[in-house]
Each structure stands twice: as structure tokens, then as C-alpha cells.
N, C-alpha and C positions, 0 to 999 in steps of 0.2 A: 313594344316592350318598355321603352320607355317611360312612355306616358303612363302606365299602368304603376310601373316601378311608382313613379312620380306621388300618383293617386293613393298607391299605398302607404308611403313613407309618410303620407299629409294625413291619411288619417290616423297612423301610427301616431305620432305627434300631436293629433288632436285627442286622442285616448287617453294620451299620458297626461296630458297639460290640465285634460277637465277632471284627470284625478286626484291633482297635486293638491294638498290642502289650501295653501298661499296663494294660489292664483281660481280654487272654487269661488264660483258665485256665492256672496254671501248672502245669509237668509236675510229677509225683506220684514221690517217691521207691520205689523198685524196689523190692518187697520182698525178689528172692532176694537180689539184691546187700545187702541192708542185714541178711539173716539171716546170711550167709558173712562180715561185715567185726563182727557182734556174736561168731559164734567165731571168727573170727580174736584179735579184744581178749582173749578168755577165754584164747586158747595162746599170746598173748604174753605174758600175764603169768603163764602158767604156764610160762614159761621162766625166769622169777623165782621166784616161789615156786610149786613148792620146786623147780625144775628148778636153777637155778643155785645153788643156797643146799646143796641136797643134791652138784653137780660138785665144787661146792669144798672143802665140810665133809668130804667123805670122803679128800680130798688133805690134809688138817690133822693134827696130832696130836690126839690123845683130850681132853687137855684143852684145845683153843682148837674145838671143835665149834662148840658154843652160838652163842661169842663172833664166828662167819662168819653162821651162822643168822639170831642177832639185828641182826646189821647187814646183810643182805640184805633182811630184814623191814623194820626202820626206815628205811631208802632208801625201800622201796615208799610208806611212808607219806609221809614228808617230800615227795617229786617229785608224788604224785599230789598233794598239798595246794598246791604250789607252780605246778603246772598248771594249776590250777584258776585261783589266784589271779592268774595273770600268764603267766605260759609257754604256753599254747594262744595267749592273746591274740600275743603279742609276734612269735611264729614267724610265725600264719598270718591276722593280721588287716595290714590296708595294703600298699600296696606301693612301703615302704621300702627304696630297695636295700643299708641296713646291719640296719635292725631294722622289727618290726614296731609298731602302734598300743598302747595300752590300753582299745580302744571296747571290745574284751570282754573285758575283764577279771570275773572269778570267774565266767564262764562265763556271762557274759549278752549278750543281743543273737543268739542261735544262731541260724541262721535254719532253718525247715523243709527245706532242700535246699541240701547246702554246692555253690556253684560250683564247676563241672566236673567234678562226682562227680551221681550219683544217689543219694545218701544223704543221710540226715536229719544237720544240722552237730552235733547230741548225739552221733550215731553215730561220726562222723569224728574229732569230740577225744578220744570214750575211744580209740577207736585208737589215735590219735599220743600218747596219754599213757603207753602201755601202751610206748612208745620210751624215751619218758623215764623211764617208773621202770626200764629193763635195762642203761643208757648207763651213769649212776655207777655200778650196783652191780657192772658187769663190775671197775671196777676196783679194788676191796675184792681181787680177787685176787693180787692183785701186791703185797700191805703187811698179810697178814695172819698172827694170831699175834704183834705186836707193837705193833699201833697200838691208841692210847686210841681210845676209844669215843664220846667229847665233839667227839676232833679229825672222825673219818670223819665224824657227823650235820655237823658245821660244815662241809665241803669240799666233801662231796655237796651237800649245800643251794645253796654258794657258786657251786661248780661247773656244777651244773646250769644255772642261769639265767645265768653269765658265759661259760662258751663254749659248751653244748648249744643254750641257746636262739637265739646268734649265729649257729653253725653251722649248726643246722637253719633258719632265717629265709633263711640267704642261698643254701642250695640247694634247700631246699622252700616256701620261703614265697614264691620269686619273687624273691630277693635278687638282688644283684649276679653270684653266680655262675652261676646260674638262665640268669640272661639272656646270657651269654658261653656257656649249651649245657652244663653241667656236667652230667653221668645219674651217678644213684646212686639205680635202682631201690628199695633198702629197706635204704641206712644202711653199705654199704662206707665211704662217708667221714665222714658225720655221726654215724655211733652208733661202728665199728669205729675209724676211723683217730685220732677224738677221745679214746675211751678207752683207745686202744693206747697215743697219744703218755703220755697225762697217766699211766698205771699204770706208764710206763719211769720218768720223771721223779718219782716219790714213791718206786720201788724206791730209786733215788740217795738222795735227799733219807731219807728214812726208816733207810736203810740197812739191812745184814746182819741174818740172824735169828742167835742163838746157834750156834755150830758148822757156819754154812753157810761155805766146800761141801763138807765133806770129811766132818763127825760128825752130820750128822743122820739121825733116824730114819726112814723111808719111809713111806710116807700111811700112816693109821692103818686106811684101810677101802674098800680099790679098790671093791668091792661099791658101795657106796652111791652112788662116783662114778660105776660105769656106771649108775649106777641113774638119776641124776641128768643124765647124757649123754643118754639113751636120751627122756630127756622132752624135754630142748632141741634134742635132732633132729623129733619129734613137732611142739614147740610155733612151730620155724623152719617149718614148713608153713602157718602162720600171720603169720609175721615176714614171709617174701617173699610167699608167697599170697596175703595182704589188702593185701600194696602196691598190688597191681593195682585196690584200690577198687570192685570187682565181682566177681558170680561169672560168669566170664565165661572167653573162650581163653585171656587173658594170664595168670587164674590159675592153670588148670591147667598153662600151660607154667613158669608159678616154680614153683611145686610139687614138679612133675617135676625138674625138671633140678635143685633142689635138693635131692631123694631122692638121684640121682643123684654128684652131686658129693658131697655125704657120704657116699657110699659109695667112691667113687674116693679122696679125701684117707684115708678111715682105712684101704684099701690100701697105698697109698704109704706113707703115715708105718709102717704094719708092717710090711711093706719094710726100708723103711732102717733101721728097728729090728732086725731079725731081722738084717742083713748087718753089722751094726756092733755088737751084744752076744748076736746066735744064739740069742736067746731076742724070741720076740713077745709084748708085754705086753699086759694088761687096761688100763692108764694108757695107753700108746703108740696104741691102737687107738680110742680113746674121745677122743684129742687129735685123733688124726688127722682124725677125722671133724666136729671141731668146728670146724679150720681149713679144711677144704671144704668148712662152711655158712657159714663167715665168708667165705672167697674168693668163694663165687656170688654173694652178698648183690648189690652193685651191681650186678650182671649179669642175673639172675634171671628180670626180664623182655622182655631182648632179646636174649638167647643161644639156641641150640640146643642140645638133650640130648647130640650129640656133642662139642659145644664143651663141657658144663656135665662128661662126664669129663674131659678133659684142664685144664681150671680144675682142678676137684678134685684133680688127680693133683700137677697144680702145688702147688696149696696145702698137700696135706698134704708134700711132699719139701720145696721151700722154708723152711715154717716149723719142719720137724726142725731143718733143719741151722742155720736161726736160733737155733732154742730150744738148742741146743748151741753156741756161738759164745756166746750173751750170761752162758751161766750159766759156762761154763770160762774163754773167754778173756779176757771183758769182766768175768768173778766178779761180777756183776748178780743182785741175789738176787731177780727177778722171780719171785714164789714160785710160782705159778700157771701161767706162761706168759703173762700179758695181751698184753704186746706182743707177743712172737713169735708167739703163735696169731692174737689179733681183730686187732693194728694191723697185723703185717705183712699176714697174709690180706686184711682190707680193704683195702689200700694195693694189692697185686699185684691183685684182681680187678678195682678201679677202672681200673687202668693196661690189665689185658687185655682190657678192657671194648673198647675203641677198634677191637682187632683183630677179636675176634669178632663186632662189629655188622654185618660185611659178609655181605649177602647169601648169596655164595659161599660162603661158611661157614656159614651156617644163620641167621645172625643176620638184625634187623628192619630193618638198614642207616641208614645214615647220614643225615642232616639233609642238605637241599640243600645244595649248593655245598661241604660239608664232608671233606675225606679223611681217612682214617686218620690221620695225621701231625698237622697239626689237631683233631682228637679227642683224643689223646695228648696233646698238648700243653696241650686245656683241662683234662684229667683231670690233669694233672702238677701244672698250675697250684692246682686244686683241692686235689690232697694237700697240697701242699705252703705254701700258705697256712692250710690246717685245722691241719699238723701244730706250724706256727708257733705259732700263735695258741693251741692247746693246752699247747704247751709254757710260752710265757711266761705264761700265767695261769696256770696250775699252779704254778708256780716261787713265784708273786704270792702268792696263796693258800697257798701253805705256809708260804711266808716270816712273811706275815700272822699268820696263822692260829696259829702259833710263838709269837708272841707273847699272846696270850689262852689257847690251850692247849696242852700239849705234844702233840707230834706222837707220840712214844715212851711208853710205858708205862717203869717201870723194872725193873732186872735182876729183882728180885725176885717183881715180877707176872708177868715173860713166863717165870723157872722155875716157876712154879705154876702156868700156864694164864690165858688171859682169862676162859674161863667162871667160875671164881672170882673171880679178883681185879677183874673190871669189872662183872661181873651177879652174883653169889654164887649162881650154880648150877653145877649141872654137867649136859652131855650123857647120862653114864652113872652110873652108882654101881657103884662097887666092892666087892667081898665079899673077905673071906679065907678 
């Protein structure tokens, strides 16, 4: 009787214990999900290097190569360090509706299973880090060929943690925007509209290259920049695809429509190229396509493939006739395109975002009680307080910054190239 008593009271108590929530088995991160978000990390940050380090360096002349190279590189390092120490923390720890915590800061306190994902929280920071190192370095393209070397590490560093990390906090970490319903799938506003704003406002502030717009020479090496396109279409399969945080439907449909759309924008954009100088470019075709990976971005995962052409088609016509308006009318020596390609692109997908969510249209639909009109209106709100707040600290930070170091190289360095006169190399060597 005893023993039986015994037997029973033991499994009583194991009934109760494996019910209790606090002492249940916790679920066990995924593996496929946590093998597709490890290469997702690896093609976003081969959107960096050398995916974007190669787009831009072959639109440069011969001698400022290096000198895009090395500060694409040195971004990657500075942001992943700065991540580490403070920026993973700040975005996505608390839920502060301006900023986040410093409980983990330098990457402590991870826990085995980040909330609301099935993935390991190691897993999830190098993701979101892999944001942060492609955010500043997009806009190295709109100030290069003339900017010191000392200034880009001080602004990127400054930058990243004054508006990326504010920016990303208040729509991915749960911030204020967050909660007012703001979708931006994988960075139409937080990665595209922030570094579109802040690449217009240093084009200003930095000012003209020598002989722009009438005497400058033409990229030194289309080559390299399809070359360099051809990987940030590759490595954006990874940028929208791991937004989805699993392998799962929702990735394979950014994936898709993001194929898609980059392939409709660098239509369009060779289009309007071909109808306005009769010739279709290698540059023209390679832009195009990277304004209808930037258009899907915030859409990516709640669009349809028919929707994800007609974004793309959008994005690459719109930001043409942008990128010609700012460089002719406005003489904006945005050397790159930044804003006209990533800020307008992300700016227009966020906004189309609203329309395409309806069912009818292929989309995932709308949040209860929400219409279209309403949609548009948080997404409006959203640009347009991201592009503020870009603006004025950028402005901040140059001004700043002006003062400890120049923002300009002088006449002397940018006729000899940055690869000499800020790193004493060069890209090539030349023979007679």
C-alpha cells in the first residue's frame, strides 16, 4: 500500500510540474529556420562587401577606386563593433517607445530563443547587424571622390547610433511607430529612406565634385559595377528573405517578388533610357534594377508577384526621372544616385505599401479596422518623420563634425585621387 501510495503521489507531482508554465520545456529553436537566417547574415553582408564596394568603385574614376573600397570596408568594421557594443542592445532590448535598454549591451544576456522568432538571439543580432553595416555605407555614395577619410569613419560611427539605431528602435524594436501599425517589411524606411535623406543632405553640405556637371569623365569601369549589381540582386534575396525570420512561405514569397521587381525596375529604367538618349546602358540597367530591390524592400512580405511588377516598374520610371531632375535641375552632385535610387525607392514602396496590402490585389490585407487611407497615412507619417529626423542630424553631424575634421579633402588631393592622397595606394598601376 505503500509503495503504491508512493507511486502515486510521484506521478501526481510529475502531472502537475510538467503543467506548470515556468518549469515546461521550452520550445527549441528551429533548425531550418535558424540555417536560412545564418545565410541570409552571410548575403547581406555580401551586399557590402564587395557587392556594394565593387557598384560604386566601378562608377568612380581610376584613381578614387581604393579610396570607396576602403571606406566600405571600414564601415563594415566600425557598425559591426558598434553593434556589438550598444546598437543590437538599444534597437531591440526594452520596450521603450523612443529607445531601447543597455541590459545587453556587448552582446550579453542573448537568450537561447529570441521572442517571437524561433531562433537562437546570437542568430538574430548577427542579422540585424548585417543592417547596420549596409545603412551608412549606402551613403558613401553620394560624397565620394572628395570626402576625407577621418570625416566618413567619424559620421558613419556618429550616424549609425544617432539616427539608425533611433530609427530602427521605433519601428522594429516596438517603438512608437511600431505601435501606431507602421510595415516596413526589411528597411524601405529604416535602412532606404534614412540613408537616402542623410546622402541628399552631405551631397549639399559637401558640395560639387571638380567639373561636375558638364566636364566629368564617365565611370571608370561599368564592368565591375555590373559586376557589383549582379551580387546586391543575389545578396537582397537575403536582405527581404531573412526578414521573414524563417524558412518558411513568407520567405519564399520576398524572395520571389523581389526577383521579380528587380527585374521590372531595370526594365522601366531601360525604357526611359532608350526613349530619352536611344541608347540602353550597362549603368542605366544595373540602376534600374537596384531601384526595384529598393522599392519592394518594405513590401516584400505582404505583396503579391503581380503587385511586386508593377512596384518595380514604378520604381525604376520614377527614380529615372528623379535621378535626372536632381542632377540637371536641382545640379545636386548626388554622385551615386543615393537619394534618387534607395530614398526615393524606399519612400514610394512604403507609400505603395498601403495599396497593395488589399487582398484584392494579392496582398496579406489589412490590420482590423484599418483602410487603405489610414495605412497611407501611418506610412506617410512614418517617411516623413524618419526623413526629418535624418535630415536634422545629418545637418548636426556635419556641422559638428566640420569642426574636428574637414569634411573636404583639398583641390590638390581630389586632382590626384583619394587612393593616393588618403591611403598611398593605388587601385591599379600603370605602365607606359
Amino acid at each position: 500500500m505503500l509503495s503504491l501510495s508512493t507511486r502515486g503521489l510521484s506521478g501526481l507531482a510529475l502531472l502537475v510540474l510538467s503543467a506548470t508554465p515556468s518549469l515546461a520545456a521550452s520550445p527549441a529553436p528551429d533548425s531550418g529556420s535558424t540555417a536560412w537566417i545564418l545565410t541570409a547574415s552571410a548575403l547581406v553582408l555580401f551586399m557590402t562587401l564587395p557587392g556594394l564596394a565593387l557598384f560604386y568603385g566601378g562608377l568612380v574614376h581610376a584613381r578614387n577606386v581604393l579610396s570607396v573600397l576602403m571606406q566600405c570596408f571600414a564601415i563594415c568594421c566600425i557598425a559591426s563593433v558598434l553593434w556589438a557594443i550598444c546598437g543590437y542592445s538599444l534597437v531591440f532590448d526594452g520596450d521603450g517607445a523612443l529607445i531601447g535598454t543597455l541590459h545587453k549591451a556587448f552582446l550579453a544576456h542573448l537568450e537561447p530563443l529570441r521572442t517571437g522568432t524561433l531562433l537562437p538571439e546570437p542568430v538574430f543580432a548577427l542579422y540585424q547587424m548585417t543592417f547596420a553595416v549596409i545603412t551608412p555605407a549606402l551613403i558613401i555614395g553620394a560624397i565620394p571622390e572628395r570626402v576625407a577619410f577621418p570625416f566618413v569613419a567619424l559620421f558613419s560611427a556618429l550616424w549609425l547610433l544617432l539616427v539608425y539605431v533611433p530609427v530602427a528602435h521605433w519601428i522594429w524594436g516596438g517603438g512608437w511607430l511600431a505601435a501606431l501599425g507602421t510595415l516596413d517589411f526589411a528597411g524601405g524606411i529604416v535602412v532606404h529612406t534614412t540613408a537616402g535623406i542623410s546622402a541628399l543632405l552631405l551631397a549639399i553640405l559637401v558640395g560639387r565634385r571638380r567639373g561636375f556637371p558638364t566636364t566629368l569623365t564617365p565611370p571608370h569601369s561599368p564592368g565591375m559595377t555590373m559586376m557589383g549589381a549582379g551580387m546586391l540582386w543575389v545578396g537582397w534575396f537575403g536582405f527581404n528573405g531573412g526578414s521573414a525570420l524563417a524558412a518558411d512561405a513568407s520567405a519564399a514569397n520576398a524572395i520571389l517578388v523581389t526577383h521579380l521587381s528587380a527585374a521590372a525596375g531595370a526594365m522601366a529604367w531601360t525604357a526611359a533610357e532608350w526613349v530619352k538618349i536611344r541608347k540602353p546602358t550597362s549603368i542605366g540597367i544595373v540602376t534600374g534594377c537596384v531601384a526595384g530591390l529598393a522599392t519592394i524592400t518594405p513590401g516584400a512580405g505582404y505583396v503579391s508577384p503581380a503587385a511586386a511588377l508593377l512596384i518595380g516598374a514604378a520604381g525604376g520610371l520614377v527614380c529615372f526621372f528623379v535621378t535626372l531632375y536632381v542632377k540637371h535641375r536641382l545640379v545636386i552632385d548626388d554622385s551615386l544616385d543615393v537619394f534618387a535610387v534607395h530614398g526615393v525607392g524606399g519612400i514610394l514602396g512604403s507609400l505603395l505599401l498601403a495599396l497593395f496590402l488589399l487582398p484584392d490585389l494579392g496582398g496579406v490585407g489589412l490590420s482590423e479596422g484599418r483602410t487603405v487611407l489610414g495605412q497611407l497615412a501611418v506610412q506617410a507619417l512614418a517617411v516623413g518623420v524618419t526623413a526629418l529626423w535624418s535630415g536634422l542630424l545629418t545637418f548636426g553631424l556635419a556641422r559638428l563634425l566640420g569642426v574636428v575634421t574637414p569634411l573636404r579633402v583639398d583641390q590638390e588631393a581630389e586632382h590626384d585621387g583619394l587612393d593616393l592622397a588618403s591611403h598611398g595606394e593605388r587601385a591599379y598601376e600603370y605602365t607606359t
